[in-house]
PDB file of the backbone (N, CA, C, O) and the ligand in Angstrom, with CONECT records:
HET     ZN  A 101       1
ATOM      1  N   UNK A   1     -21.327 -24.341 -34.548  1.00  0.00           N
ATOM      2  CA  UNK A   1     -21.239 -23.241 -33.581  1.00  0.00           C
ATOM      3  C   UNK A   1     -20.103 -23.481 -32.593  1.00  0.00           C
ATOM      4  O   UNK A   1     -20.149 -24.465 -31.855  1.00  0.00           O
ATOM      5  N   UNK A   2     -19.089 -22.627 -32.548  1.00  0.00           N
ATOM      6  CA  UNK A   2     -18.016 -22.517 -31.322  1.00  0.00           C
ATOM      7  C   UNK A   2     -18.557 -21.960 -30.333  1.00  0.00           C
ATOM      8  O   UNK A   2     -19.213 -20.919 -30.328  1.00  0.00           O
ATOM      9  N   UNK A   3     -18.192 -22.905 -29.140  1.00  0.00           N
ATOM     10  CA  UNK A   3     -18.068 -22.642 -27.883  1.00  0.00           C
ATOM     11  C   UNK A   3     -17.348 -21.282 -27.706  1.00  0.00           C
ATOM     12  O   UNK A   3     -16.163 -20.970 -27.825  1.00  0.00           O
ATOM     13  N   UNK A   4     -18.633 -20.466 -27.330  1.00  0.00           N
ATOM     14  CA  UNK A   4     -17.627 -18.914 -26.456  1.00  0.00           C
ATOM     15  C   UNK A   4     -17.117 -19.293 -25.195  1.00  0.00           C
ATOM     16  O   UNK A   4     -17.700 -19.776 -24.224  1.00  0.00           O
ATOM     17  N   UNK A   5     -15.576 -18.906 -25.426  1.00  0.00           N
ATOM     18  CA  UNK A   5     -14.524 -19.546 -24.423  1.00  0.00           C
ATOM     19  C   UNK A   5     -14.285 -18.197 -23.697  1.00  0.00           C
ATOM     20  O   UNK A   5     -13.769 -18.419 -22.602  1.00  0.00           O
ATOM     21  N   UNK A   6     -14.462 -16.995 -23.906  1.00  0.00           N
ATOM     22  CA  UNK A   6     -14.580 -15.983 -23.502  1.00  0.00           C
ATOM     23  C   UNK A   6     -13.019 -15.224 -23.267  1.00  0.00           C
ATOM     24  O   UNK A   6     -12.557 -14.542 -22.352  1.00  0.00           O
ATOM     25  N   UNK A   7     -12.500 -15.690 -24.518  1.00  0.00           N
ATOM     26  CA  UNK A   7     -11.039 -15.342 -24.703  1.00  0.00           C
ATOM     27  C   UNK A   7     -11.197 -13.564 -25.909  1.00  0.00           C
ATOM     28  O   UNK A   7     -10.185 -12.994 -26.315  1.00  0.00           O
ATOM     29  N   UNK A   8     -11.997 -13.284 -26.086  1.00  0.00           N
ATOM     30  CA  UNK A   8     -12.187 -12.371 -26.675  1.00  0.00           C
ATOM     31  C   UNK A   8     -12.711 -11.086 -25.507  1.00  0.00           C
ATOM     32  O   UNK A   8     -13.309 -10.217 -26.141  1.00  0.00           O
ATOM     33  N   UNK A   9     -12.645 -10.789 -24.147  1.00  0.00           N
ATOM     34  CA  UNK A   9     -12.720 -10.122 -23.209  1.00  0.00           C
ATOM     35  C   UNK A   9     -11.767  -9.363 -23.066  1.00  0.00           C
ATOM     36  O   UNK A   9     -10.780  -9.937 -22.607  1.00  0.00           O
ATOM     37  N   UNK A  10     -11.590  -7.897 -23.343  1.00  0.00           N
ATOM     38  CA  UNK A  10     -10.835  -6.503 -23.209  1.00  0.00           C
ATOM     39  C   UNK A  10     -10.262  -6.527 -22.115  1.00  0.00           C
ATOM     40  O   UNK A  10      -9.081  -6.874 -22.088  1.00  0.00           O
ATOM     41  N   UNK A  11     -11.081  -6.088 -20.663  1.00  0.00           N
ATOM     42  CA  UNK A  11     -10.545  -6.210 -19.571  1.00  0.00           C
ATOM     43  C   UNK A  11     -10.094  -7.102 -18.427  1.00  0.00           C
ATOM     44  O   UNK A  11     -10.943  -7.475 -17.617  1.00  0.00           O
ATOM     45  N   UNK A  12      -9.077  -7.399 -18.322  1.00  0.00           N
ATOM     46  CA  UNK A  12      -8.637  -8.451 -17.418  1.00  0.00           C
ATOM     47  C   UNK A  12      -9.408  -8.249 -16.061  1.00  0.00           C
ATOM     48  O   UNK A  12      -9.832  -7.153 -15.694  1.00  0.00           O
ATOM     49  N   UNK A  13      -9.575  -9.687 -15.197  1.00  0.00           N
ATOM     50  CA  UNK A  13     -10.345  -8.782 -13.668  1.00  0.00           C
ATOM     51  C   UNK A  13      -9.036  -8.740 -12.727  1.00  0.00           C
ATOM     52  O   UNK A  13      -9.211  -8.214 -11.628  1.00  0.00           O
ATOM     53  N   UNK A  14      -7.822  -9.199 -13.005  1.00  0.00           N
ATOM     54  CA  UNK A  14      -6.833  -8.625 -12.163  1.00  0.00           C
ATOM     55  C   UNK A  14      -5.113  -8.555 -13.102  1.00  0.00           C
ATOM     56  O   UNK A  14      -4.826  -9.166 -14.132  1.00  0.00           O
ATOM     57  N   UNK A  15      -4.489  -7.882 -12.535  1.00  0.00           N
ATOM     58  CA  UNK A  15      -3.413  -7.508 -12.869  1.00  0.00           C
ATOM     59  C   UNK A  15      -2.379  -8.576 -11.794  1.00  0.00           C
ATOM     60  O   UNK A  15      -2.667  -9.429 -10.954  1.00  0.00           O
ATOM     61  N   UNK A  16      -0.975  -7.984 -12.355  1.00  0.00           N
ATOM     62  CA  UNK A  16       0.101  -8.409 -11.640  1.00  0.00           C
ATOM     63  C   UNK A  16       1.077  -7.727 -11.444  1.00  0.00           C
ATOM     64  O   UNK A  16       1.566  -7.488 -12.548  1.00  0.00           O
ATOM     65  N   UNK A  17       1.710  -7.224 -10.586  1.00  0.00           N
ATOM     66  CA  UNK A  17       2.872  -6.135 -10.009  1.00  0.00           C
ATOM     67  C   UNK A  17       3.778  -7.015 -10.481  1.00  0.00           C
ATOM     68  O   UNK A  17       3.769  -8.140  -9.980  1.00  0.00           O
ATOM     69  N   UNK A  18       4.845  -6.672 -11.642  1.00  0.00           N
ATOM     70  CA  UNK A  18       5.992  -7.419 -12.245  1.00  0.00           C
ATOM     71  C   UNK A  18       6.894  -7.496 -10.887  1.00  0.00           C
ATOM     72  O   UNK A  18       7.412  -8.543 -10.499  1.00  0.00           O
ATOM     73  N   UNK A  19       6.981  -6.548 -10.382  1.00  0.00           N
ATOM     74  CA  UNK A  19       8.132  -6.325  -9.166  1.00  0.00           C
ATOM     75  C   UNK A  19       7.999  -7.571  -8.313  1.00  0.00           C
ATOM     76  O   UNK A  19       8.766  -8.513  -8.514  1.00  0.00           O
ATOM     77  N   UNK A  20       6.682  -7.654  -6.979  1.00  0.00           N
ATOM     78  CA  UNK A  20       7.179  -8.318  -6.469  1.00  0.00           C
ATOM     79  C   UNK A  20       6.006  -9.492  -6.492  1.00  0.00           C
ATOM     80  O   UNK A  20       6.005 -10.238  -5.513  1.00  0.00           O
ATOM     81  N   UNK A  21       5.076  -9.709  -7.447  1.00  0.00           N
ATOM     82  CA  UNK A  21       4.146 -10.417  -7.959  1.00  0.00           C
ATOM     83  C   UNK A  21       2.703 -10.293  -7.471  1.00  0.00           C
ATOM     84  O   UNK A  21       1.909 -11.134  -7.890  1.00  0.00           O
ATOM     85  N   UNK A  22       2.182  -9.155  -6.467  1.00  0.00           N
ATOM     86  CA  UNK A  22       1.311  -8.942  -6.052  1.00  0.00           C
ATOM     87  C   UNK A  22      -0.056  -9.052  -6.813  1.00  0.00           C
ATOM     88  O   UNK A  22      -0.155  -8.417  -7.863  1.00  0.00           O
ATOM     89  N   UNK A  23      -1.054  -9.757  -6.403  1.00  0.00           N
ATOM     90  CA  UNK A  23      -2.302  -9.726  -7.562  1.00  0.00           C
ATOM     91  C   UNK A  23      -3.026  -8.242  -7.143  1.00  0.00           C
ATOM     92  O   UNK A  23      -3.011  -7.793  -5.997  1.00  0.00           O
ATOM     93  N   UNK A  24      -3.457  -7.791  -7.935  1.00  0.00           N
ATOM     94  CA  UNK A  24      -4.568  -6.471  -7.977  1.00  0.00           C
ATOM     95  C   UNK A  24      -5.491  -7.036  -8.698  1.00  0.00           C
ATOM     96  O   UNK A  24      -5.364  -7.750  -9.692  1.00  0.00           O
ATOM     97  N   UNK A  25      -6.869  -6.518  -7.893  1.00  0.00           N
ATOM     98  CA  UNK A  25      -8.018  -6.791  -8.577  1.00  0.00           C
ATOM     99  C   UNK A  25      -8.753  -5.609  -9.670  1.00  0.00           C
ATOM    100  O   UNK A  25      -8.914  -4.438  -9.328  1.00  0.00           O
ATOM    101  N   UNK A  26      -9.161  -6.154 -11.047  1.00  0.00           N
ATOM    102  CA  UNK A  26      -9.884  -5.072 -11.722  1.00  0.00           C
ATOM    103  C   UNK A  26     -10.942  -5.310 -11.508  1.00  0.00           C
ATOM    104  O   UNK A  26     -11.117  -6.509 -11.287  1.00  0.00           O
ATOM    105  N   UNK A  27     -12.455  -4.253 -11.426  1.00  0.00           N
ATOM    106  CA  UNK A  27     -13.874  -4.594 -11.288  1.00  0.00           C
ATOM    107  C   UNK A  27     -13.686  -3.073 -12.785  1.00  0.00           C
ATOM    108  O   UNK A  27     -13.209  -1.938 -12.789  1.00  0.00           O
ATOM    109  N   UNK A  28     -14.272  -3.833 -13.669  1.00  0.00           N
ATOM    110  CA  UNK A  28     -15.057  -2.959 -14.874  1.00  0.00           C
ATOM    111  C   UNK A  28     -13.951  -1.960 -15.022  1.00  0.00           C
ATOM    112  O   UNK A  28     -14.118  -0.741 -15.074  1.00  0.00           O
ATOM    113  N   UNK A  29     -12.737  -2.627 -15.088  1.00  0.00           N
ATOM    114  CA  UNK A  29     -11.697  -1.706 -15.995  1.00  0.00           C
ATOM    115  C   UNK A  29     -11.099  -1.094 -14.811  1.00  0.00           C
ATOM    116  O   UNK A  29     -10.093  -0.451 -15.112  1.00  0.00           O
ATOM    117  N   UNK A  30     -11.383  -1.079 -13.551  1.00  0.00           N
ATOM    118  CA  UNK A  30     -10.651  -0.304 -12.522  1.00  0.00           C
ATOM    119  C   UNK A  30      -9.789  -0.291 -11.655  1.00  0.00           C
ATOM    120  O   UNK A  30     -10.128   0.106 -10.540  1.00  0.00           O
ATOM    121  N   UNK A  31      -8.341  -0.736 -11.891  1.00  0.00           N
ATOM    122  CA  UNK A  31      -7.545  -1.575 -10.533  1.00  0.00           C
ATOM    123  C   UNK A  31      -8.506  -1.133  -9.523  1.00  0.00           C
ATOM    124  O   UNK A  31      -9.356  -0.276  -9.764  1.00  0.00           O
ATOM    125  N   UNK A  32      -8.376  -1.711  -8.404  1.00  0.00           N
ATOM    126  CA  UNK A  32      -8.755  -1.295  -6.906  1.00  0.00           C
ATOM    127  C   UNK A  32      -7.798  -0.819  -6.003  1.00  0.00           C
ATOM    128  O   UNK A  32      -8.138  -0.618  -4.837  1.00  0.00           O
ATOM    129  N   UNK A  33      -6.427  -0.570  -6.443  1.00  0.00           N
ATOM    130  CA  UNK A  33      -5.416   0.135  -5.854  1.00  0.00           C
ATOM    131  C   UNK A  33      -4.902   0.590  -6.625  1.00  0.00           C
ATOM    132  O   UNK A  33      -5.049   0.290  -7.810  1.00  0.00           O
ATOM    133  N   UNK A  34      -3.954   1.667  -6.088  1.00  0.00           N
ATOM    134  CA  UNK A  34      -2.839   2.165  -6.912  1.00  0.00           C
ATOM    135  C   UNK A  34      -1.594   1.104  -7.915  1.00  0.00           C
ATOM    136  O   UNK A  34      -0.813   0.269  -7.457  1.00  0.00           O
ATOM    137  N   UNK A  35      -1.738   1.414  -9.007  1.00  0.00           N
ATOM    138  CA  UNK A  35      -0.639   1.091 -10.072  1.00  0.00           C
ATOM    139  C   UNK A  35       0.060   1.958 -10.607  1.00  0.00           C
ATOM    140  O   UNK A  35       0.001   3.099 -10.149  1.00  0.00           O
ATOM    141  N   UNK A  36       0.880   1.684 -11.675  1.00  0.00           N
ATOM    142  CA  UNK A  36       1.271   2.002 -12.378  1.00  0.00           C
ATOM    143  C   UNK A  36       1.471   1.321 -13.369  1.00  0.00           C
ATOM    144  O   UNK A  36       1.999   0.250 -13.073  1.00  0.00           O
ATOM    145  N   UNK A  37       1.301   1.446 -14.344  1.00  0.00           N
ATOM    146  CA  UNK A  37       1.567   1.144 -16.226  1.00  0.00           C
ATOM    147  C   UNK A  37       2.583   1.551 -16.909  1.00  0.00           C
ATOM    148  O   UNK A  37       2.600   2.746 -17.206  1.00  0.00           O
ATOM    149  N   UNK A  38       3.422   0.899 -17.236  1.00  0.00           N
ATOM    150  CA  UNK A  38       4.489   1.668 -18.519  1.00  0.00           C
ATOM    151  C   UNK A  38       4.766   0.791 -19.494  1.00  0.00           C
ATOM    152  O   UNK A  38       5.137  -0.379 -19.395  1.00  0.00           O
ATOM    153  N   UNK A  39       4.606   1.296 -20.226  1.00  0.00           N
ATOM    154  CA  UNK A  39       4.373   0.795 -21.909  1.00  0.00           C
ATOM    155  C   UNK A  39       5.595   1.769 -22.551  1.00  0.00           C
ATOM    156  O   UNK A  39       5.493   2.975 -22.324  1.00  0.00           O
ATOM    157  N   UNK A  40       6.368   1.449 -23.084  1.00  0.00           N
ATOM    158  CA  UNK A  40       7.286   1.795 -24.126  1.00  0.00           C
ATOM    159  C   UNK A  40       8.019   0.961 -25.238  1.00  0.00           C
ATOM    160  O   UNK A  40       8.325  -0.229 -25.302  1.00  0.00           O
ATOM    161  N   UNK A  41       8.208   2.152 -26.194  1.00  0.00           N
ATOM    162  CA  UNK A  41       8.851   1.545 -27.629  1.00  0.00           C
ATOM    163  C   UNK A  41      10.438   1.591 -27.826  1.00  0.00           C
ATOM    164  O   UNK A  41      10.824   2.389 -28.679  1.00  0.00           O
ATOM    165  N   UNK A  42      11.259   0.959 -27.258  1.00  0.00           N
ATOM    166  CA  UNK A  42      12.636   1.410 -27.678  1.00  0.00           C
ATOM    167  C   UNK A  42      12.650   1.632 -28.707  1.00  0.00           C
ATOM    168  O   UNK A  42      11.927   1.062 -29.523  1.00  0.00           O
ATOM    169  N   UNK A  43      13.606   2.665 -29.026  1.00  0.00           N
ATOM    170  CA  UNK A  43      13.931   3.362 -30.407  1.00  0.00           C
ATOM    171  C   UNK A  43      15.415   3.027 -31.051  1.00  0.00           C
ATOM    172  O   UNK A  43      16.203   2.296 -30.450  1.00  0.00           O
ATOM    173  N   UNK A  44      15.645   3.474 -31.999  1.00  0.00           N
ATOM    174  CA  UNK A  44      16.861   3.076 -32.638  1.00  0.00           C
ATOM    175  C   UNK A  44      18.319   3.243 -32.059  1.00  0.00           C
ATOM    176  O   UNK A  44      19.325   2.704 -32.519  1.00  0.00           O
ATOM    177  N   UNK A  45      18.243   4.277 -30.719  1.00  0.00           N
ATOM    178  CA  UNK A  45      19.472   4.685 -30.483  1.00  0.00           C
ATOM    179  C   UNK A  45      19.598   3.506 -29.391  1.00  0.00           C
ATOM    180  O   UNK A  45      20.620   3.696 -28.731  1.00  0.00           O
ATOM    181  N   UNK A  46      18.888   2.327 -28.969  1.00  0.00           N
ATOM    182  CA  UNK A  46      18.917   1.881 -27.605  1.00  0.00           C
ATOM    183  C   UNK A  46      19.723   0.662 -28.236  1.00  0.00           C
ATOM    184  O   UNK A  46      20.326   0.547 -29.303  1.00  0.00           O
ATOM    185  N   UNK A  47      19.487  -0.266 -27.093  1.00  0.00           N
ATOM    186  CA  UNK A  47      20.006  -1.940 -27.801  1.00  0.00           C
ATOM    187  C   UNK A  47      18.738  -2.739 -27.647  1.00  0.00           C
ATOM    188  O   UNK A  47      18.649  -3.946 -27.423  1.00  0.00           O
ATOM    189  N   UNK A  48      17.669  -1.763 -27.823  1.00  0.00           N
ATOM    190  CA  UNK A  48      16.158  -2.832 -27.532  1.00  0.00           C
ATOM    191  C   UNK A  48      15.404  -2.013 -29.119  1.00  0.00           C
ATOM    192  O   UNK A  48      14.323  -1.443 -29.266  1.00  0.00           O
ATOM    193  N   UNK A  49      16.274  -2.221 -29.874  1.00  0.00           N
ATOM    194  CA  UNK A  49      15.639  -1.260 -30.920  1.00  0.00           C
ATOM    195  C   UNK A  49      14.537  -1.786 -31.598  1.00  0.00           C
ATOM    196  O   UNK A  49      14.453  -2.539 -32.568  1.00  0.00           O
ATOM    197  N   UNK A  50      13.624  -1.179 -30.815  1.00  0.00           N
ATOM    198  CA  UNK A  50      11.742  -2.115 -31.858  1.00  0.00           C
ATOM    199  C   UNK A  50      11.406  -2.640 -30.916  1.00  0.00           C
ATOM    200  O   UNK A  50      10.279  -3.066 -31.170  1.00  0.00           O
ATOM    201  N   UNK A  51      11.788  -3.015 -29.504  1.00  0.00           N
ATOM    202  CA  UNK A  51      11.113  -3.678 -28.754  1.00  0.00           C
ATOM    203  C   UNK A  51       9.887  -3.052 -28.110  1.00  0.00           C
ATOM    204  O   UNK A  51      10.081  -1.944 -27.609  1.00  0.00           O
ATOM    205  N   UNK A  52       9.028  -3.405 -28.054  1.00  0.00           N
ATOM    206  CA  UNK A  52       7.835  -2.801 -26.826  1.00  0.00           C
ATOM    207  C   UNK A  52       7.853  -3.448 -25.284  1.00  0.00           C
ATOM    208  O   UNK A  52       7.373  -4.544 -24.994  1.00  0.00           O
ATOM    209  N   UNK A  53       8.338  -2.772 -24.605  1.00  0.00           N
ATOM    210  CA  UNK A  53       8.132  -3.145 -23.394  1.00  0.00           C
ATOM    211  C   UNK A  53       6.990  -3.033 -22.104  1.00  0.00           C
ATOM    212  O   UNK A  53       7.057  -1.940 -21.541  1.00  0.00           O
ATOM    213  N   UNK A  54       6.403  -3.566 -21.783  1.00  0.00           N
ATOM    214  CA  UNK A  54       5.152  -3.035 -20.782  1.00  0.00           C
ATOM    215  C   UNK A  54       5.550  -3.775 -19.249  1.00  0.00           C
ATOM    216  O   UNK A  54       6.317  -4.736 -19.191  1.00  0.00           O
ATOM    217  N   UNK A  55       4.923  -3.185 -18.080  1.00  0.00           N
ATOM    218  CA  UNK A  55       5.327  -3.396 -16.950  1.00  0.00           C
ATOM    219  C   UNK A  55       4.055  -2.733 -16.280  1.00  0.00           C
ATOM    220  O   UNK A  55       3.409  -1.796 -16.749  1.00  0.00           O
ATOM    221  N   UNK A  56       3.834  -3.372 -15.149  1.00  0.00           N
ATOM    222  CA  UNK A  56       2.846  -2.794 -14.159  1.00  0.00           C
ATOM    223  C   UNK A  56       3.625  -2.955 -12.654  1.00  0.00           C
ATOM    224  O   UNK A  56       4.112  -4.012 -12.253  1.00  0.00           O
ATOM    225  N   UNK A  57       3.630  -1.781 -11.980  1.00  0.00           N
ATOM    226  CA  UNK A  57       4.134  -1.691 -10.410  1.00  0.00           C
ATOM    227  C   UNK A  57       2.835  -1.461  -9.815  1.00  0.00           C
ATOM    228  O   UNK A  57       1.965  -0.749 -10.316  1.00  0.00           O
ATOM    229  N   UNK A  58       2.706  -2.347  -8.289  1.00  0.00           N
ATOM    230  CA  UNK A  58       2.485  -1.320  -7.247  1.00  0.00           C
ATOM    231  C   UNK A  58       2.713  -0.529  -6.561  1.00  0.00           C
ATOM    232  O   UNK A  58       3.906  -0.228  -6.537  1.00  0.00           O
ATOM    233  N   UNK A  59       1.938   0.131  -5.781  1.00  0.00           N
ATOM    234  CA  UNK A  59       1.856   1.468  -5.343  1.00  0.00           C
ATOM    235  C   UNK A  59       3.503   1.089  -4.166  1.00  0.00           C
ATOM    236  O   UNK A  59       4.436   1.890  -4.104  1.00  0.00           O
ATOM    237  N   UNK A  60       3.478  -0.152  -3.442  1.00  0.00           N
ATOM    238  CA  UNK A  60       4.266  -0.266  -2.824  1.00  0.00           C
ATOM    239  C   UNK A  60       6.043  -0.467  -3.342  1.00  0.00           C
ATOM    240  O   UNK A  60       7.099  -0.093  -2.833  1.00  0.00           O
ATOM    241  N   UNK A  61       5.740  -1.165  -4.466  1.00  0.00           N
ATOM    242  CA  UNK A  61       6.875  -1.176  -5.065  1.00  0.00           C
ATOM    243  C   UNK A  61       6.968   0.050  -6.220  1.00  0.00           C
ATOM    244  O   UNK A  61       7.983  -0.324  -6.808  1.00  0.00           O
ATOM    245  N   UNK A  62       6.647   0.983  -6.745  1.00  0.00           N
ATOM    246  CA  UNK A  62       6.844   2.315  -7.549  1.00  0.00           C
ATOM    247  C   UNK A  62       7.399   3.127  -6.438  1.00  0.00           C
ATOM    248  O   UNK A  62       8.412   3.794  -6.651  1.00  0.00           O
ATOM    249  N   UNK A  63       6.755   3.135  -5.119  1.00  0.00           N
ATOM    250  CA  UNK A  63       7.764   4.077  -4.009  1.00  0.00           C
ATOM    251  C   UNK A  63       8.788   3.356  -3.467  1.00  0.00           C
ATOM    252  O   UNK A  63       9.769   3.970  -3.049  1.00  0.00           O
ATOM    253  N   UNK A  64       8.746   2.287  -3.403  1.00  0.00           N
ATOM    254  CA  UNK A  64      10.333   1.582  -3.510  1.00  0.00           C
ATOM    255  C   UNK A  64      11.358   1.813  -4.494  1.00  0.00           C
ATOM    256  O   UNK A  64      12.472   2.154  -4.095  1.00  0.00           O
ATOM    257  N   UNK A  65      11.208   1.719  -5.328  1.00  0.00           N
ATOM    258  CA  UNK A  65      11.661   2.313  -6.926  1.00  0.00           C
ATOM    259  C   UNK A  65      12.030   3.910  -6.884  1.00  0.00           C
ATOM    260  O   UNK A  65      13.216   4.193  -7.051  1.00  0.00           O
ATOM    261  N   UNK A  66      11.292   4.745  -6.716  1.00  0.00           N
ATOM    262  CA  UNK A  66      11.200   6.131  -6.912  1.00  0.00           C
ATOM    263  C   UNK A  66      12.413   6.393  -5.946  1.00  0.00           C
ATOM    264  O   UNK A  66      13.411   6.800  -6.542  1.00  0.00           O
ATOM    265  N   UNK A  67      12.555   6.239  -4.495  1.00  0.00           N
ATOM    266  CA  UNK A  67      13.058   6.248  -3.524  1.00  0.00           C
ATOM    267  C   UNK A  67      14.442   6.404  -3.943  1.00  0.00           C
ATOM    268  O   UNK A  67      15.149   7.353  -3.605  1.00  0.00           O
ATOM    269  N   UNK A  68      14.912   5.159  -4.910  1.00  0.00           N
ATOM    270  CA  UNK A  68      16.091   5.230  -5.098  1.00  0.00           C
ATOM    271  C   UNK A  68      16.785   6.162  -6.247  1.00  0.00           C
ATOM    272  O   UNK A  68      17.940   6.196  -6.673  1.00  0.00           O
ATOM    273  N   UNK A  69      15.578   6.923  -6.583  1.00  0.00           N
ATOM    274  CA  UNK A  69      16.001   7.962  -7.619  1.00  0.00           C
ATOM    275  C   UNK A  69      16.823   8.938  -6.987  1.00  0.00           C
ATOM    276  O   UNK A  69      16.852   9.147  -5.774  1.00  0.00           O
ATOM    277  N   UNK A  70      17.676   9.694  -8.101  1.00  0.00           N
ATOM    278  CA  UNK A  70      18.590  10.517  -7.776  1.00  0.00           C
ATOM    279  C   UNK A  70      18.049  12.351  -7.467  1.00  0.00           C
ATOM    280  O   UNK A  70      18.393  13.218  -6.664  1.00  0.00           O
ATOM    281  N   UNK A  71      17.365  12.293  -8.244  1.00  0.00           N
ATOM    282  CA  UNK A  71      16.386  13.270  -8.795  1.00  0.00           C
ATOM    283  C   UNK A  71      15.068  12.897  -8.757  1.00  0.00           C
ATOM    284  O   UNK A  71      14.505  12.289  -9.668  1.00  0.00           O
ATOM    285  N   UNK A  72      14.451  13.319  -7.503  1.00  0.00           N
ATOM    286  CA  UNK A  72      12.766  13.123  -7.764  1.00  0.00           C
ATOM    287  C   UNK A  72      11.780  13.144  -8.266  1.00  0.00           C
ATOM    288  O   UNK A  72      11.653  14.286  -8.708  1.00  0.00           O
ATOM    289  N   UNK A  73      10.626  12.359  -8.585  1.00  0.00           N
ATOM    290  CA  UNK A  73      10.031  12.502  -9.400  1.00  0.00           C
ATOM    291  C   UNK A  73       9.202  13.716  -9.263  1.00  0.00           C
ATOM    292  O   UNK A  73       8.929  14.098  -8.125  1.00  0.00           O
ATOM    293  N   UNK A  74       8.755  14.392 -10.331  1.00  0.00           N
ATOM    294  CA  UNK A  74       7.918  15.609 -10.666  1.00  0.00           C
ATOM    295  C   UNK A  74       6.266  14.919 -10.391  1.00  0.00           C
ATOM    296  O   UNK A  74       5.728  13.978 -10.975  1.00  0.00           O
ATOM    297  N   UNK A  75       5.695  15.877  -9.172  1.00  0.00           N
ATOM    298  CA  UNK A  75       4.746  15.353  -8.730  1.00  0.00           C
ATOM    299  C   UNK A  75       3.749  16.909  -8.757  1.00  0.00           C
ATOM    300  O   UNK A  75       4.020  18.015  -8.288  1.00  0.00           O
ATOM    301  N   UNK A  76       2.908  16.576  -9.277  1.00  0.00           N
ATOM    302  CA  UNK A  76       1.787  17.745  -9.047  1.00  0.00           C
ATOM    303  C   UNK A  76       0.325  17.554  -8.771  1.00  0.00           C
ATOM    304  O   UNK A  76       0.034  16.360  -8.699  1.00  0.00           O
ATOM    305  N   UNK A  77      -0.519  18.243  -8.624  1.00  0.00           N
ATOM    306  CA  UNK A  77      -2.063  17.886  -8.551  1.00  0.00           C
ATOM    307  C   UNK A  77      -2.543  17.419 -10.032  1.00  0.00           C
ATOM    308  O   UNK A  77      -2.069  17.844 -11.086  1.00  0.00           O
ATOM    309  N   UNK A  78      -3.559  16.477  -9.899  1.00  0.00           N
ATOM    310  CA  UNK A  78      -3.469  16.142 -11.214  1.00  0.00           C
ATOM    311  C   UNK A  78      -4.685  15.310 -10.723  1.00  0.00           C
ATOM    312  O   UNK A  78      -4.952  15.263  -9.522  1.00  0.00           O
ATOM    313  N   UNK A  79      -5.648  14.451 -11.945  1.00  0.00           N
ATOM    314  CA  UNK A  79      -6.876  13.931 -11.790  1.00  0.00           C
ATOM    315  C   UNK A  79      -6.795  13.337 -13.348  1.00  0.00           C
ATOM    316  O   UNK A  79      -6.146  13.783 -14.294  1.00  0.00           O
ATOM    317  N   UNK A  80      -7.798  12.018 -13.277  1.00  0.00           N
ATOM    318  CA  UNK A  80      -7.652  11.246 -14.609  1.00  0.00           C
ATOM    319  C   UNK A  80      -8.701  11.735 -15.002  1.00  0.00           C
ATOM    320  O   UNK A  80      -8.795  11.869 -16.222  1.00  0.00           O
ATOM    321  N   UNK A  81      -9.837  12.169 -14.164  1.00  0.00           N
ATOM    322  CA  UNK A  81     -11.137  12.657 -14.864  1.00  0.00           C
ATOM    323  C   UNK A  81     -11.095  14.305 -14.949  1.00  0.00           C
ATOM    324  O   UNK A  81     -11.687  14.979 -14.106  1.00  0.00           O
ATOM    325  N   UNK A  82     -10.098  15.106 -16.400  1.00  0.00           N
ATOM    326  CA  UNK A  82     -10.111  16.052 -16.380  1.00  0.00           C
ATOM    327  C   UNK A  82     -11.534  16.825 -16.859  1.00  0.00           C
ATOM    328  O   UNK A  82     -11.601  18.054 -16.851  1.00  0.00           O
TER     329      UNK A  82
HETATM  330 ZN    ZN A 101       4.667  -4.745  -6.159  1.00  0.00          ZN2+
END
């Protein structure tokens, strides 16, 4: 019988803001603050062709980020529990 090492667990209980390394806590799948997630596949036309990239911001650093956009981001009412 193997020792359950409990490496087979879905949800992490905290995250990490790539930006400026901030810990966020998860309770049952839920940051406790604002994030953001981005997950993408470069495609063939890029120089990351096949790569998957993922990244998590906080709320503090995504409006740091956004800020310096040229063109603002498209913001509307919106809810995860449609
Ligand atoms: Zn951050």
């Amino acid at each position: 019988m193997g020792k359950y090492t409990g490496k087979d667990r879905i949800e992490p209980d905290c995250l990490y803001c790539n930006s400026c390394g901030k810990k966020i806590v998860v309770e049952q799948g839920v940051a406790k603050e604002g994030t953001i997630s981005i997950s993408c596949v470069w495609d063939y036309f890029s120089e990351k062709d096949g790569e998957r990239h993922h990244f998590t911001l906080c709320e503090e650093c995504y409006d740091r980020i956004i800020s310096q956009f040229v063109i603002p981001v498209e913001v509307e009412e919106g809810s995860l529990y449609i």
